[in-house]
Structure formats: structure tokens, C-alpha cells
C-alpha positions as CSV (number, residue, x, y, z in Angstrom):
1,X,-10.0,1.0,-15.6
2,X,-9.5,-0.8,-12.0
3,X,-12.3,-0.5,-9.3
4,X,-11.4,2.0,-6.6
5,X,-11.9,1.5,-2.9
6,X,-10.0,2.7,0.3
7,X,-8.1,-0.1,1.9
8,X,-8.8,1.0,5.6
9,X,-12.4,0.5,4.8
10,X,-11.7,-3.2,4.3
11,X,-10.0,-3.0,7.6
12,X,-12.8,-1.6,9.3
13,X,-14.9,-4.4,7.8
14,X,-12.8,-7.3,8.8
15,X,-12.2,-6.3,12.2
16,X,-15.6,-6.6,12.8
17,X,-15.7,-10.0,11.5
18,X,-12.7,-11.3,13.6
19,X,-14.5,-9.4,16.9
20,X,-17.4,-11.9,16.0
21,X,-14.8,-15.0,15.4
22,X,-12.6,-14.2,18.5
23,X,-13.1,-12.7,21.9
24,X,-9.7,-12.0,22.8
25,X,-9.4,-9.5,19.9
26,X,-9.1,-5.6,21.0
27,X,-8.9,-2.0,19.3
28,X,-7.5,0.6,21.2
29,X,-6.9,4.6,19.0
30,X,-6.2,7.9,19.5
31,X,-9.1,10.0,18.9
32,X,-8.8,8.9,15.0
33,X,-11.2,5.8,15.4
34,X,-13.6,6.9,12.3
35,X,-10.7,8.4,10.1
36,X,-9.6,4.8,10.6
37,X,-12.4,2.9,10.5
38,X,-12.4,1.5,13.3
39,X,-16.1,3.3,15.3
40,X,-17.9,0.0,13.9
41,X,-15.9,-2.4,16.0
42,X,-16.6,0.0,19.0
43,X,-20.5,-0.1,18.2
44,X,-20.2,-4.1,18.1
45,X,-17.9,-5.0,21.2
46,X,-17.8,-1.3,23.0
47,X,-16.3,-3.7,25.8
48,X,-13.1,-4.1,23.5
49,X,-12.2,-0.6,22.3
50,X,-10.4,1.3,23.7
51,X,-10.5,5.5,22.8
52,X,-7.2,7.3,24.6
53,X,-7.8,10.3,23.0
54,X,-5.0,12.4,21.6
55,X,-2.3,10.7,23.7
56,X,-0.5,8.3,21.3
57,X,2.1,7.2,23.7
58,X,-0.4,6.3,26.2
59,X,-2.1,5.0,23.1
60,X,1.0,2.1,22.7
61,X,1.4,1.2,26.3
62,X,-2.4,0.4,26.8
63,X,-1.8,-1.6,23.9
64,X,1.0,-3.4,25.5
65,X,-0.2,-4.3,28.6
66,X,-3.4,-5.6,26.8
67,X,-1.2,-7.7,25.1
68,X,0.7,-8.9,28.2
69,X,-3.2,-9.6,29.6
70,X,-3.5,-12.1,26.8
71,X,-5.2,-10.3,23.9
72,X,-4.3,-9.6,20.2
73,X,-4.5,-6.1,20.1
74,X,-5.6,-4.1,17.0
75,X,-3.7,-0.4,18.1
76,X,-4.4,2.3,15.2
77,X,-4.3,6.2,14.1
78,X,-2.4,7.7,11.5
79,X,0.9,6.8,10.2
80,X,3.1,10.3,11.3
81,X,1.6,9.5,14.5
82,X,1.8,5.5,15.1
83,X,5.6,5.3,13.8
84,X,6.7,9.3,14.9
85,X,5.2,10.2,17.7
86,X,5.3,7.0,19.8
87,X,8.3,5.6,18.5
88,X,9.8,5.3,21.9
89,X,6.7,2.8,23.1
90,X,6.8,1.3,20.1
91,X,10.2,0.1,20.4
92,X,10.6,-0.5,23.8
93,X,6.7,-1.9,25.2
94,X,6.2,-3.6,22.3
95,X,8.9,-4.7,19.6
96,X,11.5,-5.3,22.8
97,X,9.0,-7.6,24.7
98,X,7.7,-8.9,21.4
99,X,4.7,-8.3,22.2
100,X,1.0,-9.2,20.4
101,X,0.4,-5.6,19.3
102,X,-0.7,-4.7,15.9
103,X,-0.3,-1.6,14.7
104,X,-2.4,-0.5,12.2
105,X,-1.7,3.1,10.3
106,X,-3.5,4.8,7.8
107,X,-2.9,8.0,6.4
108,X,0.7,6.9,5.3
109,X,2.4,8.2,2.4
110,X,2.0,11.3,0.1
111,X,-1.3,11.0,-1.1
112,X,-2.7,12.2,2.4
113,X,-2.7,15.2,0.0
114,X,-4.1,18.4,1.3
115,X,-3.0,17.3,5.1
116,X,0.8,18.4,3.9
117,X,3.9,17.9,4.9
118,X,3.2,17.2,8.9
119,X,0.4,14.6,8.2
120,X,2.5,13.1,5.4
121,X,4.3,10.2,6.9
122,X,7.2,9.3,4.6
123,X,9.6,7.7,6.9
124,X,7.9,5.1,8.5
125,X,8.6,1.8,6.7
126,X,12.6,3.0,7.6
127,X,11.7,2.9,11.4
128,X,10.0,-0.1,11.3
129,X,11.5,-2.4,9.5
130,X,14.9,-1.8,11.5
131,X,13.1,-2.7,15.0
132,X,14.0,-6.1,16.0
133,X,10.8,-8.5,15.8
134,X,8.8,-6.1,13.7
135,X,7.6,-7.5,10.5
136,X,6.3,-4.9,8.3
137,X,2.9,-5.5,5.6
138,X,1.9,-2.6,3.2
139,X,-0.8,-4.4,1.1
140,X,-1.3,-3.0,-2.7
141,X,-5.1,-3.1,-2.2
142,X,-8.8,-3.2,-0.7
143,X,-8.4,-7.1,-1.0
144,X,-5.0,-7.4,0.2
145,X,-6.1,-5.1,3.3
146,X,-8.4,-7.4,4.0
147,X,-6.2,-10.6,4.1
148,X,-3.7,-8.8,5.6
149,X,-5.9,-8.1,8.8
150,X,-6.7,-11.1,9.1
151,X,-3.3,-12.8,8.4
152,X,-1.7,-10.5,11.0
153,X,-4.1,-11.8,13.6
154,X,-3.4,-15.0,12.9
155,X,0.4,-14.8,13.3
156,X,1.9,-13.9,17.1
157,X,4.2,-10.9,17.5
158,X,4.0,-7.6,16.7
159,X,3.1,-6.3,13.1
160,X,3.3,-2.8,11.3
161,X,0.4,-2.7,8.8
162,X,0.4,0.3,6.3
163,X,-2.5,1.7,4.5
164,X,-3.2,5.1,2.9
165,X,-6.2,7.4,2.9
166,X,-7.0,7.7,-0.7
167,X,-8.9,5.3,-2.4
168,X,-6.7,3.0,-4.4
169,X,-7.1,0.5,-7.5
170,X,-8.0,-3.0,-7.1
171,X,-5.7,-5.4,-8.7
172,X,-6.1,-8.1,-6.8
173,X,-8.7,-11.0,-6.5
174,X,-10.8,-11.8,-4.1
175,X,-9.5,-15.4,-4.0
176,X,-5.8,-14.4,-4.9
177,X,-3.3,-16.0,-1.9
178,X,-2.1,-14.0,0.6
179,X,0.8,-15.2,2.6
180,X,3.3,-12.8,5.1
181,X,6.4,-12.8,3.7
182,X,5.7,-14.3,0.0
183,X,5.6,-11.6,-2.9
184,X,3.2,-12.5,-5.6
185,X,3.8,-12.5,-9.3
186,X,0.8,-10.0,-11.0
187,X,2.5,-10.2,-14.4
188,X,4.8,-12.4,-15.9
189,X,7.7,-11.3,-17.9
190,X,11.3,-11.7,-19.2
191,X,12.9,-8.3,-19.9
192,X,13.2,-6.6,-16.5
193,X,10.8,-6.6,-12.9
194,X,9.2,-4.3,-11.7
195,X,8.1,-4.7,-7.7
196,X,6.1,-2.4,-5.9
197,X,4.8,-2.3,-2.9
198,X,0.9,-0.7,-1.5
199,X,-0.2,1.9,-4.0
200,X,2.9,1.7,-6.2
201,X,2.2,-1.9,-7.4
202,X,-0.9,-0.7,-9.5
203,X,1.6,2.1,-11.5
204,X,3.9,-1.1,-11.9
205,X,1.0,-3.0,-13.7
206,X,0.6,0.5,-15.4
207,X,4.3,0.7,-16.1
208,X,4.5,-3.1,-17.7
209,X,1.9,-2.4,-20.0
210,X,3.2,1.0,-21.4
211,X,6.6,-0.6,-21.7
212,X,4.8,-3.4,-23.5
213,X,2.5,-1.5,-25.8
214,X,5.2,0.7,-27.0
215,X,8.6,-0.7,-27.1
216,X,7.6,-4.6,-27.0
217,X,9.3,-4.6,-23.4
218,X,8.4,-7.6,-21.3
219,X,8.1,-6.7,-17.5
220,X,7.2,-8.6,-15.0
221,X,5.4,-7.6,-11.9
222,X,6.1,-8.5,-8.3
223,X,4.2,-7.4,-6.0
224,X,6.1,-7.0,-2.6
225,X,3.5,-6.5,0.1
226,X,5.5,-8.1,2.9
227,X,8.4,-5.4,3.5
228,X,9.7,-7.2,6.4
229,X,10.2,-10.0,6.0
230,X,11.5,-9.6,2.5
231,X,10.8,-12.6,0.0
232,X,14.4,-13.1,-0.8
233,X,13.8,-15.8,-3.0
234,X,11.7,-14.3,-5.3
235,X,13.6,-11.4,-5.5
236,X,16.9,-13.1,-6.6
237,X,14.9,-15.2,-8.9
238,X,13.4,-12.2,-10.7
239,X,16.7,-10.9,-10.7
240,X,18.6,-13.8,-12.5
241,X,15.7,-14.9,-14.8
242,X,15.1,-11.2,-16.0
243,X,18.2,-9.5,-15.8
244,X,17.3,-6.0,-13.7
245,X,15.0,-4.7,-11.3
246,X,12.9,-1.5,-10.5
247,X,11.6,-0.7,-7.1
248,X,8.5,1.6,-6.5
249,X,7.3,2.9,-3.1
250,X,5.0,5.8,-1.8
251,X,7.9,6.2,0.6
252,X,11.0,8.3,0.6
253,X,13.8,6.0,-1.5
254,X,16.2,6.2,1.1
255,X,16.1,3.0,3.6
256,X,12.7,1.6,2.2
257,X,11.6,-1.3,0.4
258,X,13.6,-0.7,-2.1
259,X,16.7,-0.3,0.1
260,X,16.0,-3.8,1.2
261,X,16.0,-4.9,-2.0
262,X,19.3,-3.6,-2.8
263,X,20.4,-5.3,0.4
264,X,19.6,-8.6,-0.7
265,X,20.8,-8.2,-4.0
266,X,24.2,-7.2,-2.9
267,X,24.9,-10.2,-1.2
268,X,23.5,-12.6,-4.0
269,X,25.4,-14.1,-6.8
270,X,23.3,-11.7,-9.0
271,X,24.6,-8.4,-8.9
272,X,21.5,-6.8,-11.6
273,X,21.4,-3.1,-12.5
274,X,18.7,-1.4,-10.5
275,X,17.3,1.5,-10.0
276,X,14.9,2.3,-7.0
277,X,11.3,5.1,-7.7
278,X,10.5,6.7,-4.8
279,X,10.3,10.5,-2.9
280,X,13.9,12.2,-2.7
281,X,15.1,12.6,0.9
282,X,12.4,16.0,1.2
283,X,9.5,16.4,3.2
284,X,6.0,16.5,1.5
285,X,3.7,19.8,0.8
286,X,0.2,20.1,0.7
287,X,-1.8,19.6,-2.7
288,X,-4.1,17.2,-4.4
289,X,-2.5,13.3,-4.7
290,X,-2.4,12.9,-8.4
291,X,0.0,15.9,-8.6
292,X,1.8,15.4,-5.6
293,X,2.1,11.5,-7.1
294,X,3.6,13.4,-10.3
295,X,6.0,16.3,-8.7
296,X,7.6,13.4,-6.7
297,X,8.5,11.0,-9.7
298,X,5.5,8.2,-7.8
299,X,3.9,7.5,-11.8
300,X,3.8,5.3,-14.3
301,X,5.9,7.5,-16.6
302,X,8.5,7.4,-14.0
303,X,9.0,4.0,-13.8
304,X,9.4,3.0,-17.3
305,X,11.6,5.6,-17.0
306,X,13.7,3.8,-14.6
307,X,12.8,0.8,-16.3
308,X,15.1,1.9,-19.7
309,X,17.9,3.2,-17.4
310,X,18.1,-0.3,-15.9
311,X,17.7,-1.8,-19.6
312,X,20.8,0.5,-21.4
313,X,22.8,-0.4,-18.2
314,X,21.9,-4.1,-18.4
């Protein structure tokens, strides 16, 4: 079994570290500054954080003109609130002027569980990755949520980084590269790829090995933690060296990653059968995340699924 740890507790811990490397870094939230880990920062530098209270608009536009005063801004709450509720801001003070804004959300996806369906952001890769200057980063782990916060720092422009609240397998390395916009191969293979992106990669890596204990099926794994933008060349190299892809994404299925996918695929010279795993066009519910994971197809099971319907189409 995989070590478990929350990814926005890696956050929390390397925003402290780049406070201590850089002066010009800032965290401005909404009143969710422990949910996101985000209070230690505040005890270090309480010079450089920045608490608007429930007022998430506000919340974007003190991030932007922070940004326009020459700092990289760190702006986070929940996901439903970051992408929904301040969309407006979001698009016009900060991915219009292309601004140094990060935007950090946690809480995405349907394994906020018990929150249900209005805490349960499902949308929000769609409505970021179709801003102009927006790249989007939804890393698979705690590692990856570390490198991420730091890579995003290190990059100018405004970023959407997306992390969940439930603690999440480790299936990375410590020392394992992390570049934006480069997927990395977990697991070789020949017979079809699987890519997943944040918590979905893990039930990839699941996936490849039930496929491979029980029908001899050689998957390989990508995973896809740059959503925007997509590593095009590794996805039409998966698709001509193995023949067929699966997506899998804690995200409805409907203008995602995998959507993306099938954008690049379609204008290739590799036109692969493919089938994309992800939440039907339907709002969430309230439950525990292992059985919300299951009612909404986001398993292991449901990919090797997918995985033979892509084979007997091949």
C-alpha cells in the first residue's frame, strides 16, 4: 500500500519555505487560511498575508493589485469558490492583464465528501483552462504539490493550482522531476495508456496492474499533471506507440483533461480509440469519498473497464 498525505499540507509547508527564500512572495484568502493551510505563512511573515474574510471577489482583486505592486501572489480558498464565485475577477484582473497571481484551490473535486454538492467543485478545470494566459497544474500528489508550488512561483503569469481535501496516495518520489507542462511516464507499457491527472493517476497505477495481473495487459501510465498546457507530444506518442488511450479525472468528463486530450488527438495523424473516466454532466451529493469515488465510475474497476472497451475497439 502507498503512503497517504494531503497535498495542501505540502503547500502549506513550502510556502513557508519560499516566504523565507523570497520577500516579494504574498498570501492573501478568504477566511479559509487553515482549511488551506496557509495560517503558518501568516505566523512567519504576518506582514505578507492578507485575510479578506468571506469576500472572494475582493479576495482576487487584492490579489491583483498586489501583483501590479510587484509581488508573486499566492491567492487561495476552496475550489467552488476560487473558480465559481470570482470568476468574473479572475478573468478580467487577472488572466486579461496576465497578471502574477497564483491561485491556489483546495477542496476541488468529489472527494470533498460530506461538504456535498455546493462545496463540490467539479467544473473548474473547464473554466480555467479556456481563459486566455491561464495555465492549469493539478498535481497527483503530496510530492508533486510541493514542486508544483514552487514551480509556479518560479514561472511569471498567472497559474490555477488544484488540490483536494482528502488525503491522497503517494506515487511519486521525492527526487522525481517536475516540469509545467511535461507529463511523466509512471509505468511503461505497450498495450494501451492510461493518463490521469491529481487523484486519478494513483487508480491508473491501480488500473495497470489489475489489467496486468489478470489479462497479461500492458498499460502504460502517464501522468498528466500539467492540464494547460497539455504535453502534446507525449500524448501522441502514447498514442501511436500503444494504440489507445484512457483518460481519468476527479472532474466532470465533459470539457476537462480528457477533453483536451481528445482535442489533440483529433488533429494528429493518430486517430486512437479512446474513451474518457470521469463524473457524468451531474452535480455531486453528500457522502463519504470512497463511495462517492465508486457511484461516479472515479475507480480502478472503472478504468480497466474503459481500458477493454478501447482494446475490442482498437
Amino acid at each position: 500500500m502507498w503512503e497517504m498525505a494531503k497535498q495542501r499540507d505540502a503547500y502549506g509547508e513550502a510556502l513557508v519555505e519560499l516566504g523565507r527564500e523570497r520577500d516579494d512572495i504574498v498570501v492573501v484568502g478568504a477566511d479559509l487560511c487553515g482549511s488551506c493551510r496557509v495560517t503558518n505563512f501568516g505566523d512567519e511573515f504576518p506582514e505578507r498575508m492578507f485575510n479578506t474574510g468571506i469576500a472572494e471577489q475582493n479576495m482576487t482583486g487584492v490579489s491583483a493589485g498586489l501583483a501590479l505592486s510587484g509581488k508573486t501572489v499566492f491567492s487561495s480558498t476552496f475550489a467552488v469558490f476560487a473558480t465559481g464565485r470570482a470568476y468574473d475577477q479572475v478573468r478580467q484582473s487577472i488572466a486579461y492583464p496576465e497578471l502574477d497571481v497564483k491561485i491556489v484551490s483546495t477542496h476541488a473535486g468529489i472527494t470533498v465528501g460530506g461538504d456535498g454538492a455546493s462545496h463540490q467543485m467539479l467544473e473548474d478545470i473547464a473554466l480555467m483552462r479556456v481563459l486566455p494566459n491561464m495555465k492549469v497544474v493539478a498535481p497527483a500528489d503530496y510530492h508533486e504539490s510541493r514542486k508544483a508550488t514552487f514551480a509556479v512561483s518560479e514561472n511569471e503569469g498567472p497559474f490555477y493550482l488544484r488540490m483536494g481535501r482528502s488525503s491522497v496516495p503517494i506515487v511519486t518520489e521525492e527526487e522525481t522531476s517536475f516540469e509545467i507542462g511535461e507529463a511523466s511516464v509512471l509505468k511503461e507499457g505497450s498495450d494501451v495508456t492510461l493518463i490521469g491527472t491529481g487523484i486519478m493517476v494513483s487508480e491508473c497505477l491501480k488500473a495497470a496492474e489489475m489489467l496486468n495481473k489478470q489479462e497479461d495487459i500492458d498499460a502504460r501510465v502517464l501522468n498528466m499533471s500539467t492540464i494547460k498546457p497539455l504535453d502534446e507530444k507525449s500524448i501522441v506518442k502514447s498514442a501511436k506507440e500503444t494504440g489507445g488511450i484512457v483518460t481519468a479525472e476527479e472532474h466532470v468528463v465533459s470539457q476537462g483533461m480528457g477533453s483536451g486530450i481528445a482535442q489533440v488527438l483529433s488533429e494528429s495523424d493518430y486517430h486512437v480509440p479512446m474513451k474518457r473516466v470521469g463524473i457524468p454532466n451531474v452535480f455531486g451529493e453528500s457522502g463519504e469519498s470512497d463511495e462517492l469515488m465508486e457511484k461516479y465510475g472515479l475507480t480502478a474497476e472503472h478504468i480497466v473497464e474503459s481500458a477493454h472497451d478501447v482494446l475490442e475497439r482498437r
